[in-house]
N, C-alpha and C positions, 0 to 999 in steps of 0.2 A: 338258517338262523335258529338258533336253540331256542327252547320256550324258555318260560318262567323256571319251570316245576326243574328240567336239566340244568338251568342256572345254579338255581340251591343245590343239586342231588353234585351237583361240581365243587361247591363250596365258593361260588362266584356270588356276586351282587346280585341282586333281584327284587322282583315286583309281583307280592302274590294277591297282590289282587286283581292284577293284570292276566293269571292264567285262571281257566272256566275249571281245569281239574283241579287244582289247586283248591279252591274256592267250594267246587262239590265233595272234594274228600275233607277239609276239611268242617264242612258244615255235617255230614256224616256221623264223623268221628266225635264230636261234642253231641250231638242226638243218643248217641252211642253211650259216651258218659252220662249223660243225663240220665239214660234208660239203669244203666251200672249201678250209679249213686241212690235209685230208688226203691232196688231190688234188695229183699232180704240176702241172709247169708243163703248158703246152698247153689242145689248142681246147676240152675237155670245163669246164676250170678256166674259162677265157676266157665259153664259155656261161653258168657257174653267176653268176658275178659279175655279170651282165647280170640276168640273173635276180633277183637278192638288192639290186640298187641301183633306185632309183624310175626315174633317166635316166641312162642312161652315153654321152659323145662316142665320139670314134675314140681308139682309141691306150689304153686306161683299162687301168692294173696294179696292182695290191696283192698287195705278199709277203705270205707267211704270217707269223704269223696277223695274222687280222684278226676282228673283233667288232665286231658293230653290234646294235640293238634291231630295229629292223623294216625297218631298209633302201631300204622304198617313200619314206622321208622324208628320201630323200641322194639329191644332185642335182649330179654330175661331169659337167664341159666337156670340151674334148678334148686328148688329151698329158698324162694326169693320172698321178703316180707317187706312189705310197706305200710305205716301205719296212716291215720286216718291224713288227710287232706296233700296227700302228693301232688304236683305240678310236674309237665314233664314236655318241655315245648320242644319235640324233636324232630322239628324240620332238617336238622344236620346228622340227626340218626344216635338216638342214646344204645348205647351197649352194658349190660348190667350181666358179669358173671355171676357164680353161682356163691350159694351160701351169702347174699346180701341182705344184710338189715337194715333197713329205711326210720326214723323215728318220726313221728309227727311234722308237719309243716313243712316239708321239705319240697324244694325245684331245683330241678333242673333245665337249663335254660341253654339249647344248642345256637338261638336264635337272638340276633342283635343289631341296631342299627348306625349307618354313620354316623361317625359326629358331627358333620358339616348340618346344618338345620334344614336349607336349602334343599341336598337331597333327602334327608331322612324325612321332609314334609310332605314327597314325592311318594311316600308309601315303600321305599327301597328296604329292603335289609340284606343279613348275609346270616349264614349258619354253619356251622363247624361241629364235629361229632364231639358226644361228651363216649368216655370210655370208663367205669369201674370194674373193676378188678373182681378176683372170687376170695371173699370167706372177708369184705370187707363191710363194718358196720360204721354207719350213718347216724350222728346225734339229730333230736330235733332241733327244727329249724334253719337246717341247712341251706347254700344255695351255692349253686355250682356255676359257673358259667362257661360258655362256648369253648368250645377247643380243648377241654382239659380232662385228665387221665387219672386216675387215682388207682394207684398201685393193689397188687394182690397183697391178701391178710392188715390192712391200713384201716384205724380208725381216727374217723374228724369228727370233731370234737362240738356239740348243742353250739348251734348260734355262727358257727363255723360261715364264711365268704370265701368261696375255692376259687381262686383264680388262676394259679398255675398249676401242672403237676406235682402231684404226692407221690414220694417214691414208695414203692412197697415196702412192707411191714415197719407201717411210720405211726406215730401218732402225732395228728398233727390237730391244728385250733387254730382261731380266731379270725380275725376282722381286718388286712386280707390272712386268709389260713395259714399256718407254715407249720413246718415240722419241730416240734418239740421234742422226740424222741426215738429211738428206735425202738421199736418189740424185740425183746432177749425172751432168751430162755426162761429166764426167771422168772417173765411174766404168768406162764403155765401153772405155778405154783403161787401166783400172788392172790389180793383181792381184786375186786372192781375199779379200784380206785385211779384210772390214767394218770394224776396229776403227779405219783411218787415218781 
């Protein structure tokens, strides 16, 4: 019979508080953050972070604070920026390629439970990988949810609700997220301004 911890790593229903490793990695990994979040800038901070993520590229920054479940299951490419108060519950394993800009307030949330009350009061859930793409930027207050993909070169848009996937080089927004545009050529030559 499979544990807990192979339930989630399958993307099946599960009970983590039901497995002992579960429960010690992820009490670790918040000791971990907490040590992160109280540490000046520099190489001791630089080290921990290494430490706390599964693979980190070159160049990988996260303000404070920052919060994740177990961390072995987040996987940053290279040039990767996050700014201060990330969320990043990757029991279904978040994937971050390179060139990613994060903007304040932002989660990712691979982890979610039934709707039935009944089980989800059972302590159950389920988790599904989140996947972004390389060279794509993050407005603040973002919020991604389980299972979803956001395309290479794509930018979503402050305040942004991801629910399904963003195709690559999209610009997409809102409350749930959707695609507003595509990235042209033109935009190389334009200002800041998404919303033209």
């Amino acid at each position: 019979m499979p544990t807990e911890k192979e339930k989630m790593l399958a993307g099946q229903v599960y009970n983590p508080g039901q497995d002992e490793d579960l429960v010690t990695e992820l009490t670790a990994c918040k000791v971990k953050c907490l040590r992160y979040n109280q540490l000046p800038a520099g190489a001791e901070k630089k080290e921990l972070l290494k430490e706390i993520l599964g693979q980190s590229g070159e160049n990988c920054h996260i303000e404070s604070n920052f919060w994740c479940d177990y961390g072995w299951n987040i996987k940053v490419g290279d040039n990767f920026y996050a700014n201060h108060n990330l969320t990043v519950l990757d029991a279904g394993g978040v994937t971050f390629g390179d060139n990613v800009f994060i903007g304040p307030d932002c989660g990712f949330y691979t982890s979610g439970h039934p709707l039935d009350a009944a089980r989800r009061n059972t302590g159950l859930e389920y988790a599904y990988p989140i996947t972004v793409g390389n060279n794509v930027w993050i407005g603040g207050g973002v919020r991604v949810v389980p299972g979803v993909t956001i395309g290479d070169n794509s930018v979503i848009g402050a305040g942004s609700v991801v629910v399904k996937d963003i195709p690559a080089n999209s610009v997409a927004a809102g409350n749930p997220c959707r695609v507003i545009r595509e990235i042209t050529e033109a935009d190389k030559n334009s200002d800041l301004n998404w919303k033209k």
